[in-house]
C-alpha positions in Angstrom: -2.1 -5.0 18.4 1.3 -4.2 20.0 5.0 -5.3 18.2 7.4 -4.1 15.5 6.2 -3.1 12.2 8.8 -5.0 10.3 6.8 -7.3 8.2 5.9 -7.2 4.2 3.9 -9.3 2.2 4.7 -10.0 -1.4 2.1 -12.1 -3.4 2.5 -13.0 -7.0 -0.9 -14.9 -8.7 -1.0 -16.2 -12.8 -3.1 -17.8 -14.9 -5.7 -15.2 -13.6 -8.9 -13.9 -16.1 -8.7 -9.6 -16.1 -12.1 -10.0 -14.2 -10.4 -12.2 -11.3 -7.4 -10.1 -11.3 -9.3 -7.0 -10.4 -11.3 -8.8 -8.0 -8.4 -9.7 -6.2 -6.8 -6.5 -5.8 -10.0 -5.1 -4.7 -9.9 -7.6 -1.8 -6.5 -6.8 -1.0 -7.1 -3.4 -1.0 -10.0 -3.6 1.5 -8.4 -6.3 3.6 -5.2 -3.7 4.0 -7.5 -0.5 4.9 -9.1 -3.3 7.8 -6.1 -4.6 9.2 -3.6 -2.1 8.4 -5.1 1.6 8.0 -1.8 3.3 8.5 0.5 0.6 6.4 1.7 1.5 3.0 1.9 -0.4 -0.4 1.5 -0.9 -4.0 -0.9 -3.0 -5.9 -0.3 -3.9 -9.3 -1.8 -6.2 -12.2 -1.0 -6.8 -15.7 -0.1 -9.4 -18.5 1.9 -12.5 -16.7 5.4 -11.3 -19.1 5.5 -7.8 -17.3 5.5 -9.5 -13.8 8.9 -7.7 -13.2 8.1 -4.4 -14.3 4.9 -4.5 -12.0 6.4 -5.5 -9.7 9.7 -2.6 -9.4 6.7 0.4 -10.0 3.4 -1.3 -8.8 -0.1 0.7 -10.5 -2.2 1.9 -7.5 -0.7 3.5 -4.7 -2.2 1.9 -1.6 -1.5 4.5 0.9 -1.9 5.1 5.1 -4.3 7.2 7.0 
């Protein structure tokens, strides 16, 4: 896949069970290694009131080859 790695995706879910939340980032997780092995990110989850604070540190470094 050829262009300019300029892009960013940003994804806020709520209302989520801890179970479903984890599932989640586990898909995300696997779906970046598969599309993006040398991209770079942060994957966070938490209680719906610290949405901000998860957001500006993130929990789980999601890192490139």
């Amino acid at each position: 896949m050829a262009g300019k790695k300029d892009r960013a995706v940003v994804a806020v879910l709520s209302g989520l069970t801890s179970n479903q939340a984890s599932q989640i980032s586990r898909d995300i997780m696997r779906s970046k290694e598969k599309y993006a092995p040398f991209g770079r990110g942060t994957i966070a989850s938490g209680m719906m009131s610290n949405v901000g604070t998860l957001l500006q540190r993130g929990h789980k470094m999601i890192g490139g080859k």
